[in-house]
N, C-alpha and C positions, 0 to 999 in steps of 0.2 A: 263825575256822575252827571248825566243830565237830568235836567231839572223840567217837573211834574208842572205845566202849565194847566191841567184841567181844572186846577181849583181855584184858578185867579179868580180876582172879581166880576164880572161879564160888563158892567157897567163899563169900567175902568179899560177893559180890553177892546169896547167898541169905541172908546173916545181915542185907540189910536191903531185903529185897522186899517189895514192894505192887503186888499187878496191881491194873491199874481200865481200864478201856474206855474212849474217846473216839469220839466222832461229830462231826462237822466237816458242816453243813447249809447250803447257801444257797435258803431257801425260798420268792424271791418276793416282793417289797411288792406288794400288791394295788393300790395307786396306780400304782408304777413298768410292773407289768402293762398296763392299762387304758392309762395315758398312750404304751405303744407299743405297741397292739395287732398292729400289723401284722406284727411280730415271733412272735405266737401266731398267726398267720393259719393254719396247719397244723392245729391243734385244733379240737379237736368243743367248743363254745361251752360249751356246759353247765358242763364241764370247768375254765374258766377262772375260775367264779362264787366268790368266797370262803367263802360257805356252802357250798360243797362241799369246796373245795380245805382249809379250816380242820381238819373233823374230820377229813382226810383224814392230814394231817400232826400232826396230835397222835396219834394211831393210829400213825403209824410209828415217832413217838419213844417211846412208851410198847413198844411191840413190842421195838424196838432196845434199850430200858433201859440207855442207856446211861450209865457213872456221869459223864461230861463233855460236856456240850453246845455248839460252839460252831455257833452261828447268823447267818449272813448275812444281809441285808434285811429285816430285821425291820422290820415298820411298828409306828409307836411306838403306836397308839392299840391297834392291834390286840393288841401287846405287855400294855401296860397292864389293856386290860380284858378279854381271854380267855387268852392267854396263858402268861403269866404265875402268872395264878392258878388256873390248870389243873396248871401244872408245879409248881406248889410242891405240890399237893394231891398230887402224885405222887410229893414228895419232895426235889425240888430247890429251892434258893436261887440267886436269878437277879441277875446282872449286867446292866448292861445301857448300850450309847452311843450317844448320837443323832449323826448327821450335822449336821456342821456348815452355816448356810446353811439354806436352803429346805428340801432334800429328807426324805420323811419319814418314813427307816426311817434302821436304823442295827446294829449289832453287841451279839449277846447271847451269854454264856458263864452256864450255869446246871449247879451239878455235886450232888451226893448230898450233904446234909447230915449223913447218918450215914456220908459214907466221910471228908471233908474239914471243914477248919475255915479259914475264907477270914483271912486275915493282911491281906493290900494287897489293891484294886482300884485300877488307873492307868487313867482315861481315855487315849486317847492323839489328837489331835487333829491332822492334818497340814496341814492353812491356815497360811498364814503372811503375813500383811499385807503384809508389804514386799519377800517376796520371789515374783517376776513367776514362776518354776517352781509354785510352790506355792499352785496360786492355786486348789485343787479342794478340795473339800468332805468326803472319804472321812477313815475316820476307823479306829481300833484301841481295843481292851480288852486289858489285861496284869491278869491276877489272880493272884497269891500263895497256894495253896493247902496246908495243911499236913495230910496224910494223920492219919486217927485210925485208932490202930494199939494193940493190948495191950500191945503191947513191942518194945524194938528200936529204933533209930535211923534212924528214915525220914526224910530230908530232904524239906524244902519242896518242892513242884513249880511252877514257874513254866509259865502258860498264857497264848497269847496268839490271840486274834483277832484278825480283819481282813476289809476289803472294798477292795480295790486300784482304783485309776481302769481302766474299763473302755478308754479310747479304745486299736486299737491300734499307732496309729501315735506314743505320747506313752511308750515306753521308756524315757525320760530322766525321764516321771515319776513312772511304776512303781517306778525304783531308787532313787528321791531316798524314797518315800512308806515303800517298805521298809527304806532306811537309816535312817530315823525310827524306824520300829516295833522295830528290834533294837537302835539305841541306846538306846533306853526300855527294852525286855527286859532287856539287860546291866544298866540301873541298879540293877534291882529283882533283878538275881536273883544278882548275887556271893555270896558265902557266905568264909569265911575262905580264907586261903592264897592269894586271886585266883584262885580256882575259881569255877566257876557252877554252882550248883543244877540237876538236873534242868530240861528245857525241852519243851516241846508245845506248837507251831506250827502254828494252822489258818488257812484263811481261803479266800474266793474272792479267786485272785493275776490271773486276770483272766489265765490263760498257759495254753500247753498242756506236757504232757510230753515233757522234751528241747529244750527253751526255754533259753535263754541265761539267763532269770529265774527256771526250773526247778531249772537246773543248779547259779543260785548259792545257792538254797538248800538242794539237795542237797548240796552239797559245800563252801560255806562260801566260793569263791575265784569270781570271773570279772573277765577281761582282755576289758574292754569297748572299749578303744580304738580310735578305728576303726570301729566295727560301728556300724551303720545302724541310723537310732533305730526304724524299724518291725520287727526282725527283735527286739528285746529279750522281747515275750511269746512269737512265735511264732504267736498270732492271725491270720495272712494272711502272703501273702509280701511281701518289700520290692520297691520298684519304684524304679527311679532315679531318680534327684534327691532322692531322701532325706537326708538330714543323717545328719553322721556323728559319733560320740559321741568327745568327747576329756575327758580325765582333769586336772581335777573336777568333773563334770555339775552337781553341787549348790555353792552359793557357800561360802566357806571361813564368812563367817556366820551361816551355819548353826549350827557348831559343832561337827561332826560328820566326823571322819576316815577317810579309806578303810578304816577296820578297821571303820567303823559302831560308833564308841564315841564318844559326846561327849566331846571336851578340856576341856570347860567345863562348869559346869552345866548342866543341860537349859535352854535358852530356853521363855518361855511360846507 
């Protein structure tokens, strides 16, 4: 569950503040584009060209100045050679994960290297060879960021991207893909006493607001039993003969407990 910071003490929380901005982007692979046009059939063509769409969106991120970037579909070449060293010239140091498999973008978290000092970066990878749920390509980034600060005790911030399997009738493996990603998060981000570090969660969840897959990570709990694998994002409505989700969607092989903490070491 997450944890109700409203009622802390205000005294105690101003003796270890750090505002920073985040921006959470999913900006399009220019491949993934192109290879469904039909989907942009709405737009005036021009529109769709990456020499235009390119400077269009580095213009926003620099506008937004944001100190935390995470980015959705990132095409890796595109990443690589404009990118990337556009964002650094602007100040950012850039993470960055490819899609597992063929497809050719993947997930980027790029933050101010005069506000942060990067600790860990954890690929996070949700394919799994041998298990028949897990058989998609989408993947996460968890980075460990430690505020640089004159003084004062500011804890680590743990940051986590993501890009969730779009289909929306595969609910079963949306929450298997995000039970991954928060068991990962929990690894890296405990801190003494079996507390967790500061957390900021972006990603495209591939749901809409007020989703069953909205909900459980607004509020840390959902009583999936039962419920119809297409109504999980909220993407379309379910239609009968749907499957119905019973409790444990993901195999106990996994490793990974309905708290979304690994029992076990992380598996590769």
């Amino acid at each position: 569950r997450w944890e109700d910071l409203g009622h802390h003490d205000q005294e105690s929380c101003a003796k270890e503040a750090f505002d920073f901005t985040v921006m959470s982007y999913n900006i399009l692979s220019q491949d993934l584009l192109e290879d469904n046009a039909s989907l942009y059939a709405h737009c005036r063509r021009p529109y769709l060209f990456w020499n235009y769409r390119l400077p269009n969106i580095l213009r926003e991120l620099q506008e937004m100045n944001a100190d935390i970037l995470c980015l959705q579909e990132v095409q890796e070449d595109h990443y690589e050679e404009q990118m990337k060293p556009r964002l650094e010239a602007l100040g950012y140091a850039c993470e960055y994960k490819s899609r597992t498999g063929s497809k050719p973008d993947g997930c980027a978290i790029c933050f101010k290297s005069d506000k942060f000092n990067l600790k860990l970066a954890k690929p996070v990878e949700y394919f799994r060879r041998h298990i028949a749920l897990l058989d998609r390509d989408n993947v996460g980034l968890v980075l460990m960021l430690q505020p640089k600060t004159g003084g004062g005790d500011v804890p680590t911030v743990c940051v986590a991207n993501t890009h969730l399997l779009y289909n929306p009738r595969r609910g079963d493996i949306k929450l298997t893909q995000l039970a991954i990603l928060l068991a990962e998060m929990t690894e890296v981000a405990h801190v003494q006493d079996a507390r967790l570090c500061p957390i900021v969660l972006c990603g495209d969840f591939n749901s809409v607001p007020g989703s069953p897959l909205h909900r459980f990570i607004k509020k840390g709990t959902l009583d999936y039993e039962g419920m119809t694998i297409g109504k999980v994002s909220g993407q379309e409505p379910p239609f009968r003969g749907q499957r119905l989700l019973s409790i444990p969607i993901w195999p106990r092989s996994l490793g990974i407990n309905q708290k979304c903490v690994y029992e076990s070491p992380a598996l590769p």
